[in-house]
Kinemage of the C-alpha trace (Angstrom):
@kinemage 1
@onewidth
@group {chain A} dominant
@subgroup {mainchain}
@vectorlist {calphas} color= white
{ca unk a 1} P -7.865 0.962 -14.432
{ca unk a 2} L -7.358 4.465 -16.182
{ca unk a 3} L -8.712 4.468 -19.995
{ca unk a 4} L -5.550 4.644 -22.260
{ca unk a 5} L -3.311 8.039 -22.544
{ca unk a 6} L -1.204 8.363 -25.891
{ca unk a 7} L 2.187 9.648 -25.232
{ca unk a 8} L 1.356 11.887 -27.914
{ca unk a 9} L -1.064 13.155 -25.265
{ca unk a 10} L 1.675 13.842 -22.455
{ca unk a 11} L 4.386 16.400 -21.901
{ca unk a 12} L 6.798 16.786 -19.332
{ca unk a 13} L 6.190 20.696 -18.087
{ca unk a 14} L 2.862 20.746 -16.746
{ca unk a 15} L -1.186 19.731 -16.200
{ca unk a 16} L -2.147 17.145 -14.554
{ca unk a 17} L 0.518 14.529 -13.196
{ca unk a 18} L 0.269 11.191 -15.159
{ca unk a 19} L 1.942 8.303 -13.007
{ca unk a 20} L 2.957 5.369 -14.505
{ca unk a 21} L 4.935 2.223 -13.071
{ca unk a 22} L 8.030 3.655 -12.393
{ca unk a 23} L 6.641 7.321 -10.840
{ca unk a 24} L 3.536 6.116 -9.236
{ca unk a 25} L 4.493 6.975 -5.463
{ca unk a 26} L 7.172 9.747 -6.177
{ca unk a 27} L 7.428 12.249 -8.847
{ca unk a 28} L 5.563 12.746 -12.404
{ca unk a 29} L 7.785 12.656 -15.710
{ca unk a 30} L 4.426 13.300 -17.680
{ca unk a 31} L 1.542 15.779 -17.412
{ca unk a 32} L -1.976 15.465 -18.947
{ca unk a 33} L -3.915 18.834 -19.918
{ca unk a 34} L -6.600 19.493 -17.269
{ca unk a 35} L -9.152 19.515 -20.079
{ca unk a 36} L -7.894 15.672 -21.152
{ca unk a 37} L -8.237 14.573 -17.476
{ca unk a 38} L -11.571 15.898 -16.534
{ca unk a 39} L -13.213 14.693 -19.997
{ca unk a 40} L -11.762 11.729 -19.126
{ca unk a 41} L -12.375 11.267 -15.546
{ca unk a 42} L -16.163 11.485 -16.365
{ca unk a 43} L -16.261 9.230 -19.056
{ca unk a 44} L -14.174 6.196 -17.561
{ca unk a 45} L -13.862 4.495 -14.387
{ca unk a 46} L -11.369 6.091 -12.100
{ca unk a 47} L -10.534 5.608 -7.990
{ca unk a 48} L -12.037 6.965 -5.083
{ca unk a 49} L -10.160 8.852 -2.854
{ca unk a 50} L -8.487 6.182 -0.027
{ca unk a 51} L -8.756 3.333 -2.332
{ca unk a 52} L -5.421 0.967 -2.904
{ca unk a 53} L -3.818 1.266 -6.449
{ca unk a 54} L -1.273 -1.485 -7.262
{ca unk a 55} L 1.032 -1.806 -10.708
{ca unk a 56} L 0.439 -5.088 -12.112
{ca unk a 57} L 3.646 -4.725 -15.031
{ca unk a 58} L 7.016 -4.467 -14.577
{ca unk a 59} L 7.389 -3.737 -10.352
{ca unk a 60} L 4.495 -5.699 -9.536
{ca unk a 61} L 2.537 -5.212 -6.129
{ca unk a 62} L 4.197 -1.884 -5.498
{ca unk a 63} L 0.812 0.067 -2.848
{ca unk a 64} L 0.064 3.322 -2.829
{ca unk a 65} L -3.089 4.561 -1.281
{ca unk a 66} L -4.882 7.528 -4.026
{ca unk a 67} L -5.264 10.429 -2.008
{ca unk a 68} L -7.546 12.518 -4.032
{ca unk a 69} L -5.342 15.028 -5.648
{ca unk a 70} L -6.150 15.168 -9.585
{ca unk a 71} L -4.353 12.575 -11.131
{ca unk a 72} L -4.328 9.962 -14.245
{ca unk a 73} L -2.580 6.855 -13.876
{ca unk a 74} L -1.138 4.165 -16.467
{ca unk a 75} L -3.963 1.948 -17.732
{ca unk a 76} L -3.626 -1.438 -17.170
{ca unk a 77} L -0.541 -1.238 -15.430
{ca unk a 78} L -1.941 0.560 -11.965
{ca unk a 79} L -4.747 -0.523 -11.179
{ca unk a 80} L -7.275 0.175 -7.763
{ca unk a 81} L -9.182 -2.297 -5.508
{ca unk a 82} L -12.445 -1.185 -5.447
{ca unk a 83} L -13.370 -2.126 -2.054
{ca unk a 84} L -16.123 -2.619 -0.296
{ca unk a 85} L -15.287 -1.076 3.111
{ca unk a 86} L -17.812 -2.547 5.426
{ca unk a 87} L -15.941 -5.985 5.341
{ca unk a 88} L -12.393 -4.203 5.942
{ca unk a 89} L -11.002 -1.162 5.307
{ca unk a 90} L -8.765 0.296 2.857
{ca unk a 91} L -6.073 1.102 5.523
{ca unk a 92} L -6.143 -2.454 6.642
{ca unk a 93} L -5.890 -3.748 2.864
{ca unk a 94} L -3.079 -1.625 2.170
{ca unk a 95} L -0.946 -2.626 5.049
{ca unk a 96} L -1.889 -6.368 3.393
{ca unk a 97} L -0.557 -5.635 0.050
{ca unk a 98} L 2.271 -4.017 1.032
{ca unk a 99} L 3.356 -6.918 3.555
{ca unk a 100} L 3.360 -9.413 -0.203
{ca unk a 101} L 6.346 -10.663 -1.461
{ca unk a 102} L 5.444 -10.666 -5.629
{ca unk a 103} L 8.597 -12.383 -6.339
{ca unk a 104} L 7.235 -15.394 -4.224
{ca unk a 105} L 3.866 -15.883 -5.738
{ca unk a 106} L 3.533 -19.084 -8.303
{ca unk a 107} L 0.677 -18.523 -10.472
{ca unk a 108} L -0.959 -21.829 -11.580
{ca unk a 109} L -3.162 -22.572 -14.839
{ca unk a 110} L -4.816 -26.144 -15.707
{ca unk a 111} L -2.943 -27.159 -12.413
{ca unk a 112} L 0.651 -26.471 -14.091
{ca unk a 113} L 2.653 -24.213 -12.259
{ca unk a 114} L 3.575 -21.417 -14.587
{ca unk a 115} L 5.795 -19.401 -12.127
């Protein structure tokens, strides 16, 4: 994931486009300076172009395949697969993702079902 972004940090004009849950896929509401994203793009970890992000709050499971472009993404809430290709590719684990049903996963604990 993305290292944290203040909103204080954001505007809604322009820089950098800064996707969260609800814009990831479609259009920005929030802009980073270029200066903000390349200090931080160096310092903290941050996906390789072709590798799947998924939001993991709110919509959960929604794909979307990072396409290189300069971008900053909501921490915690997007997240990417860092995948090692040579097993199966990113195209392939894409079309995976995007075939599950969130709503219909049970997530289990200490064998109780937590749902």
């Amino acid at each position: 994931m993305c290292k944290r972004i203040l909103v204080s940090q954001t505007n809604t004009e322009d820089g950098v486009p800064f996707y969260k849950i609800g814009t990831i896929g479609s259009t920005p509401d929030a802009y980073i300076s270029k200066e903000l994203f390349d200090d931080y793009k160096v310092k903290y970890n941050y996906p390789r172009k072709g590798e799947v992000m998924i939001t993991c709050a709110g919509t959960v499971g929604k794909c979307v395949v990072y396409d290189g472009e300069d971008a900053y993404f909501q921490d915690s809430n997007i997240v990417w697969i860092d995948n090692p290709t040579q097993y199966i590719s990113n195209g392939f684990l894409f079309h995976l993702l995007s075939k599950v049903d969130s709503a219909k996963i049970k997530f289990y604990n200490n064998n109780q079902n937590l749902q």
